[in-house]
C-alpha positions in Angstrom: 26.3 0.9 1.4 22.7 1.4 1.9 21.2 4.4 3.3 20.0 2.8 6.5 23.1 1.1 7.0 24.1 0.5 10.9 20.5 2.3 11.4 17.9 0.0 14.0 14.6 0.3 12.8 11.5 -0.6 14.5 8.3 -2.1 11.9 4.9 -2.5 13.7 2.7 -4.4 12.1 5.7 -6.0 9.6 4.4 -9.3 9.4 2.2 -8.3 6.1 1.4 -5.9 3.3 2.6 -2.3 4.1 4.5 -3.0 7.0 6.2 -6.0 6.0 7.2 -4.4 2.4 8.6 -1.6 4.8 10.7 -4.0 6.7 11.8 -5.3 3.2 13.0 -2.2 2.1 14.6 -1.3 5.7 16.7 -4.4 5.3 18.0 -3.9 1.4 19.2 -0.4 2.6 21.2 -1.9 5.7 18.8 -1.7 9.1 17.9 -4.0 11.9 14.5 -4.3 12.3 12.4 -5.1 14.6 9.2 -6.0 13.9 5.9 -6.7 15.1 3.1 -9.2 14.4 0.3 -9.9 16.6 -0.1 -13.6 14.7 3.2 -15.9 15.7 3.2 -18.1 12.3 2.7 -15.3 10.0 5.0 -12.9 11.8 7.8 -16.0 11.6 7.1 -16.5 8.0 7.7 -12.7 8.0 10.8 -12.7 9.6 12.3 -16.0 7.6 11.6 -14.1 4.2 13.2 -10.9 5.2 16.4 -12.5 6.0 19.4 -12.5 9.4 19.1 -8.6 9.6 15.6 -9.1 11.5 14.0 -10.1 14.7 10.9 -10.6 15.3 8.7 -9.7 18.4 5.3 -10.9 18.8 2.7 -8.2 20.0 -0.1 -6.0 19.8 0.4 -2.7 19.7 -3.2 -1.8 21.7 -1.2 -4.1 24.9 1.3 -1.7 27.0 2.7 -4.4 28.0 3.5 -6.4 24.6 5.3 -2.6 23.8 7.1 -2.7 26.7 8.6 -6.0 26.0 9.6 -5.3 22.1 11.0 -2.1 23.6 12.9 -4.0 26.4 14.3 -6.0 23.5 15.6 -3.2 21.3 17.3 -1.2 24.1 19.0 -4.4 25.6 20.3 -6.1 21.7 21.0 -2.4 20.0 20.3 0.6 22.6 18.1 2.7 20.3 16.2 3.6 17.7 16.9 5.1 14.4 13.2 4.8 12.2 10.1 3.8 14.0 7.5 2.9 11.5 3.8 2.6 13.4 2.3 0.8 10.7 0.3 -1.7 12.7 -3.8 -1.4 12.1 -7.1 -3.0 11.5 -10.1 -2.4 9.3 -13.5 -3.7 10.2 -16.0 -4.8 7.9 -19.4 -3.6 8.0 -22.5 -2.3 7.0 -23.2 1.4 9.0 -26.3 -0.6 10.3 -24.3 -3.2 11.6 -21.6 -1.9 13.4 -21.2 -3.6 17.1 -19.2 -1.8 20.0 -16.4 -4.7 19.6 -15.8 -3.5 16.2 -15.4 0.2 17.3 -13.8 -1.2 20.3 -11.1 -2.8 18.2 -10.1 0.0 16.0 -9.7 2.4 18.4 -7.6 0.2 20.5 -5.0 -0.4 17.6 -5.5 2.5 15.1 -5.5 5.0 17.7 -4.3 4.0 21.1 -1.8 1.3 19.6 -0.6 4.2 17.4 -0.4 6.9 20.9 1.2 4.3 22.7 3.5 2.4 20.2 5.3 6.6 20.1 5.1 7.3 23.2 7.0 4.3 24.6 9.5 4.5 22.1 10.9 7.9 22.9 13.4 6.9 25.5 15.3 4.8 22.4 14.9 7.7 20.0 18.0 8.6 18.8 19.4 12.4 18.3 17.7 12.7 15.3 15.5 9.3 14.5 12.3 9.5 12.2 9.1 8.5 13.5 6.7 7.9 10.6 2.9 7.3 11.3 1.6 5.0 8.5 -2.5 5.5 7.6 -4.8 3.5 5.1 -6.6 4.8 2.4 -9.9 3.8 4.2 -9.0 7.0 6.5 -10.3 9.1 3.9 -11.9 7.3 0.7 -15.1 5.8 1.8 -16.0 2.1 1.1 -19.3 0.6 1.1 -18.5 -2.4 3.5 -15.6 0.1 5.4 -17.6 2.3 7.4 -16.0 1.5 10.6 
């Protein structure tokens, strides 16, 4: 028996790297997860390799109203969640010189406000005692030539 087992876990951003090796290891200890893709054939491909014990919800996290549909979907298939991992994020590449207000536009909408809103609309499905866990790159704090946004 794993140590998530009969646990409903909630993956944004599990459709690659990080996030998807979360939902992996979610899965092998016994949870359902949910998770989130913004990108329908990757996120599918996601979902096929991780196995039954999954279901996939295409969405961005920087959309309240993509949330409010994956959260409609946990609360009416399993009533709650146990682990929310907000793992979903972007990195822009560019020179400090060449940063354009879509690339700033961007990362705030999904590192930041996809992050506020992803918790926030969640706690109604928290369970007594769930784990929220608020996933960051390196890039946060280990500067990168071609990484300054």
């Amino acid at each position: 028996m794993g140590k998530l087992e009969g646990k409903i876990a909630v993956v944004t951003g599990g459709n690659s790297g990080i996030g998807l090796a979360t939902a992996e290891a979610f899965v092998v200890e016994g949870a359902h997860v949910f998770v989130t893709g913004r990108r329908r054939d990757e996120l599918d491909a996601a979902a096929a390799s991780l196995g039954d014990n999954v279901t996939p919800v295409q969405g961005d996290v920087s959309k309240p109203e993509d949330l409010d549909r994956l959260y409609s979907r946990v609360k009416r298939e399993k009533g709650r969640i146990d682990v929310l991992f907000a793992n979903a994020g972007i990195g822009g590449r560019a020179l400090l010189g060449e940063i354009a207000d879509k690339h700033i536009d961007d990362l705030l909408s999904i590192n930041m406000k996809g992050v506020i809103l992803t918790v926030q609309k969640a706690l109604p499905l928290l369970a007594p005692g769930a784990s929220v866990i608020l996933n960051a790159s390196i890039v946060a704090s280990k500067g990168y030539a071609e990484w300054s946004v």
